[in-house]
C-alpha positions in Angstrom: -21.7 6.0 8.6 -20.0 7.9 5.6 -16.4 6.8 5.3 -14.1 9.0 3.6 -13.3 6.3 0.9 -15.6 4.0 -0.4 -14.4 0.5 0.3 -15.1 -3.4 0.7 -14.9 -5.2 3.5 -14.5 -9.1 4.6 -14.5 -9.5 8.3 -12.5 -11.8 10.2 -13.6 -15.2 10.3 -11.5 -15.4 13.8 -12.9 -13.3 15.9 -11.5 -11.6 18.6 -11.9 -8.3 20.5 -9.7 -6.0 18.7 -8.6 -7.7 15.1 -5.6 -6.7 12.7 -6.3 -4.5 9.5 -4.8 -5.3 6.0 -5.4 -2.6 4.2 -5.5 -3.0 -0.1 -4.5 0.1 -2.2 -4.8 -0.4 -5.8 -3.1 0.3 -8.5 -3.8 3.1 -11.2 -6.3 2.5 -13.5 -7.8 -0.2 -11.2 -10.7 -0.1 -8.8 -11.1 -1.6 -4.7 -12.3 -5.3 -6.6 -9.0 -5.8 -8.0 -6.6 -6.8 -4.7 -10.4 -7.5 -3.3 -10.5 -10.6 -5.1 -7.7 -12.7 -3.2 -9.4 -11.2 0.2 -10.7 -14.8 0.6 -7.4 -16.4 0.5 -5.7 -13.8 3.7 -5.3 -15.0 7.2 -8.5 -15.5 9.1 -8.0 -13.1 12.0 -7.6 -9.9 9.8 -9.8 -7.8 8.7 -9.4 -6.8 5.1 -10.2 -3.8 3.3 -9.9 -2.4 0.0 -9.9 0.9 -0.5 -11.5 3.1 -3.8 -9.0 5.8 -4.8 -10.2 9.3 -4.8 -10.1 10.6 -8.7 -12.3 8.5 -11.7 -11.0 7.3 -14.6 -13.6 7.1 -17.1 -15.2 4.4 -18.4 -14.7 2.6 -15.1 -11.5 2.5 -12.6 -9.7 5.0 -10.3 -6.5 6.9 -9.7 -4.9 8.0 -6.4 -3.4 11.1 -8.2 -3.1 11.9 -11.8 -0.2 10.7 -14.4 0.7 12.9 -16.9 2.2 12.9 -20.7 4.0 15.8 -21.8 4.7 16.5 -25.7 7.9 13.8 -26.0 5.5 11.1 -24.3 7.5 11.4 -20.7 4.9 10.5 -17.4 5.2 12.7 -14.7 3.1 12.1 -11.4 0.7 14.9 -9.9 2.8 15.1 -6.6 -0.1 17.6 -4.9 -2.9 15.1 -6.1 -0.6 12.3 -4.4 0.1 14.2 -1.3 -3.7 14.7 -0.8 -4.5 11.0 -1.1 -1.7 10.1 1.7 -3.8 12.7 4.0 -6.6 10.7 2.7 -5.4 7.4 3.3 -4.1 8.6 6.9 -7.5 9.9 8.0 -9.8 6.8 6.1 -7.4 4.6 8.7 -8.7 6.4 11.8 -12.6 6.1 10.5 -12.2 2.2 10.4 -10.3 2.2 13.7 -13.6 4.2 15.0 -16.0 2.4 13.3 -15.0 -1.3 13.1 -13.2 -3.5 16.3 -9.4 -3.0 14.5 -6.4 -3.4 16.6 -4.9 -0.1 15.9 -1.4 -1.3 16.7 -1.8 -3.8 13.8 -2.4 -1.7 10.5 -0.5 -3.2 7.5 -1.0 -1.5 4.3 -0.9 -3.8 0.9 -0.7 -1.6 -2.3 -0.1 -2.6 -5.7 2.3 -0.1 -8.4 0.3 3.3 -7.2 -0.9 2.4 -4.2 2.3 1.0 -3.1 3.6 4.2 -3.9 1.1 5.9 -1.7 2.0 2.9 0.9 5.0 3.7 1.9 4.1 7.6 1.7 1.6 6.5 4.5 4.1 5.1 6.6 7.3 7.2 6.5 4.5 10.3 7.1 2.4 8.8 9.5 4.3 5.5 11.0 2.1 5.7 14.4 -0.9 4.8 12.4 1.1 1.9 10.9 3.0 -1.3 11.3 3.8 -3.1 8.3 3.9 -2.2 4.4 3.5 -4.7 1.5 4.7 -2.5 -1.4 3.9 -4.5 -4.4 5.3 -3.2 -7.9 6.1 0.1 -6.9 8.4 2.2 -5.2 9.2 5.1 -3.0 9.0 8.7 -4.5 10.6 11.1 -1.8 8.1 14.1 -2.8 5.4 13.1 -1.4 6.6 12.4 1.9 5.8 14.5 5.2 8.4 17.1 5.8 10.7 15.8 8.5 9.6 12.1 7.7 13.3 10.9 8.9 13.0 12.7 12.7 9.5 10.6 12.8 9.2 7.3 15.4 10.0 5.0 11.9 11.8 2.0 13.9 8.9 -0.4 14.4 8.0 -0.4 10.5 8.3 -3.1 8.7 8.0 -3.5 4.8 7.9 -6.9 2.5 9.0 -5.4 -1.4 8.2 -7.5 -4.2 8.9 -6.4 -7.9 8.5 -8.4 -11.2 12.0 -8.1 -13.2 10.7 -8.0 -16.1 7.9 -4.7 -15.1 7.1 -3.0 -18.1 5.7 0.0 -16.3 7.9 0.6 -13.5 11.1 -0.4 -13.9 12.7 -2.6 -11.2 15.8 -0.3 -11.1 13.3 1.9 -9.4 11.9 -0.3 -6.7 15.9 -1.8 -5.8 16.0 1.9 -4.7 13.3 1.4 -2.2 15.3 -1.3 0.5 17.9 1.2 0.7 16.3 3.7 1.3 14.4 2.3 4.1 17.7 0.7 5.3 19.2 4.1 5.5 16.4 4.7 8.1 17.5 1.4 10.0 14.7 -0.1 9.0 13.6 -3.6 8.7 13.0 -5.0 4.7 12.5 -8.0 2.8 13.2 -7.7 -0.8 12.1 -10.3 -3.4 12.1 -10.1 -7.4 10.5 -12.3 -9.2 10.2 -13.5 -13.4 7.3 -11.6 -14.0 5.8 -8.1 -15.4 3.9 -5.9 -13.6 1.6 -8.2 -11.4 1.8 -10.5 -8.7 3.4 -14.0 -9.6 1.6 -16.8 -7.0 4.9 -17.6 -5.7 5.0 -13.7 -4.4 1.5 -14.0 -3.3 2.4 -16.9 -1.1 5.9 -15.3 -0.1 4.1 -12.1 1.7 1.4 -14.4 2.9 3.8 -16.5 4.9 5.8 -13.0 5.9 2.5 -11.6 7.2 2.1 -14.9 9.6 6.1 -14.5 10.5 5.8 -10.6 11.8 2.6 -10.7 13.2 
């Protein structure tokens, strides 16, 4: 069967009848290898997924939407482009639920810079189809939420947020916006900086590793 994304898979090495999902959104640029290749080092009862955005980047890599430059070098995101990849996203997570044994009460999304972006999206618009968010390097951008997002069933998410203080590409002012935000909707947030640019510093890898086994 055709999925609407193309994607890797590693299945559970614990096996059980219905198993939790981790879901991996990369970043722009990137491709569904990139968060792929610390898939060996997740919990052993989930099974984990990386997703291929939509929209090539030539030579090699993919977008979610589009970023572009305007005449005095300014980026601008492709809002529409953005909002069709969170329909995407929404509808790829009922294929696996159909197609592989995925708990779907236990759906936690882990993007990186765009695809936390499109992470959080995902959630606020469709929070039944979700549980947890790891938003990694990125941060919430209000227009491409679902219209009336804050009357939505929201109270079971939950969201680890990780940003590197030193992020030359999205600045960390933006993602201290995110926990209040998501506070405002009395929900429940963990917040951590950490020395770094934009990537994942070990020490944040192993800090959402050990909040995944906490909420679970």
């Amino acid at each position: 069967m055709s999925l609407s994304l193309f994607h890797l898979v590693r299945e559970p090495k614990i096996k059980s009848d219905k198993n939790p999902l981790l879901l991996l959104l990369h970043g722009y640029g990137s491709n569904e290898e990139d968060l792929f290749s610390f898939a060996s080092e997740l919990p052993d009862n989930y099974y984990v997924i990386s997703a291929r955005a939509p929209h090539p980047m030539p030579p090699y890599g993919n977008a979610w939407y589009s970023i572009h430059f305007d005449s005095d070098a300014n980026k601008f995101s492709d809002d529409d482009e953005a909002i069709e990849s969170r329909a995407l996203i929404a509808k790829f997570i009922d294929e696996l639920i159909e197609t592989y044994p995925i708990d779907p009460t236990k759906v936690t999304l882990v993007g990186f810079s765009q695809g936390a972006i499109l992470s959080y999206a995902v959630a606020l618009s469709d929070p039944e189809k979700i549980q947890r968010v790891v938003a990694l390097s990125g941060y919430i951008n209000p227009a491409i939420l679902a219209d009336g997002y804050a009357d939505k069933a929201l109270s079971k998410l939950q969201f680890f947020i990780s940003h590197g203080t030193v992020d030359q590409v999205i600045p960390v002012e933006w993602a201290r916006k995110a926990p209040e935000f998501l506070r405002a909707l009395g929900l429940d947030v963990v917040y951590n900086e950490y020395p770094v640019g934009h990537g994942v510093a070990p020490q944040n890898f192993y800090d959402f590793k050990n909040w995944l086994q906490q909420t679970l």
